[in-house]
DOSETOR-753933 format. One record per residue (C-alpha): residue in one letter; x, y, z. Coordinates in pm, whole numbers, plus 50000, padded with zeros to 5 digits. Example, Ala and Ser with C-alpha at 12.3 -4.5 7.8 and 13.67 -1.06 7.14 Angstrom:
A512304955050780
S513674989450714
! end
This chain:
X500005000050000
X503205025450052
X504205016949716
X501185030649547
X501465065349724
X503235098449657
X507195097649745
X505935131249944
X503025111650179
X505135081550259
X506815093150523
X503725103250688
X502265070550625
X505535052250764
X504465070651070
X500765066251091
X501745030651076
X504045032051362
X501445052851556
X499365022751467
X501644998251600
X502445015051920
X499175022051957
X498074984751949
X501164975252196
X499705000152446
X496324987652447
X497084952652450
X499774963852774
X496314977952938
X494744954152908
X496994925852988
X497474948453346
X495624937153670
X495204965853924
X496104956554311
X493384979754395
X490524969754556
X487134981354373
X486274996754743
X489385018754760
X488795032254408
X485585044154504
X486585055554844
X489655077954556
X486705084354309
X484555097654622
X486775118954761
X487895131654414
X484545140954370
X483845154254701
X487125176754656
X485415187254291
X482215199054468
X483815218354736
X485895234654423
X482845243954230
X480965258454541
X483885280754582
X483825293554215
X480125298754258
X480675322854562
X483805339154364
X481485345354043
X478815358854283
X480965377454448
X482655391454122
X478995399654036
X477935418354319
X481325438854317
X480765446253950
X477245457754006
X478615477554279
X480995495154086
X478785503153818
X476785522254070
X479835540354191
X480755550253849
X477705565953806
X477625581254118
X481085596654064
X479755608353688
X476735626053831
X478875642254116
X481175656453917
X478555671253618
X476905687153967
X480195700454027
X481015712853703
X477815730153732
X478795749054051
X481945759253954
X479745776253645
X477725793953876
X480285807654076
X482365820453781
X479135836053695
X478145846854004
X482295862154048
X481865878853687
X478535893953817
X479935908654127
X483265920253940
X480915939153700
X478685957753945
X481865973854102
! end
């Protein structure tokens, strides 16, 4: 089947084949393997593992909500702070008019 390809695709078929090859060796290894572990103590691993995932993803929760609430809290600020200083702006405009005024009538 090599013969019949491309002098450019052979070496990538030499290597598929390989891949193959190993491939096959690695599964038959896995198989072929017997685990010392009890079925209990895997689940007792698999438990805890899981157990140690839940406590993970309750903690992200509370950080998102968290992130959330600080986000909506800064919004609010940010608009506070734009309105504060447009009221300011506006103050300083009436008391430039207000000094222009006074500097006139003298």
């Amino acid at each position: 089947m090599a013969d019949d390809l491309p002098e450019t695709l052979k070496p990538f078929f030499h290597r598929a084949t390989e891949a193959q090859e190993r491939l096959a060796r690695l599964e038959a290894t896995l198989a072929s393997t017997k685990t010392d572990i009890p079925d209990a103590e895997l689940v007792e691993k698999i438990t805890r593992i899981q157990s140690k995932l839940d406590e993970a993803n309750d903690t992200v929760k509370q950080e998102q909500k968290k992130v959330k609430e600080l986000s909506t809290e800064n919004e609010k600020q940010s608009y506070r702070i734009l309105h504060l200083v447009r009221a300011l702006k506006a103050a300083d405009e009436k008391l430039e008019k207000f000094s222009d005024e006074s500097i006139l009538r003298r």
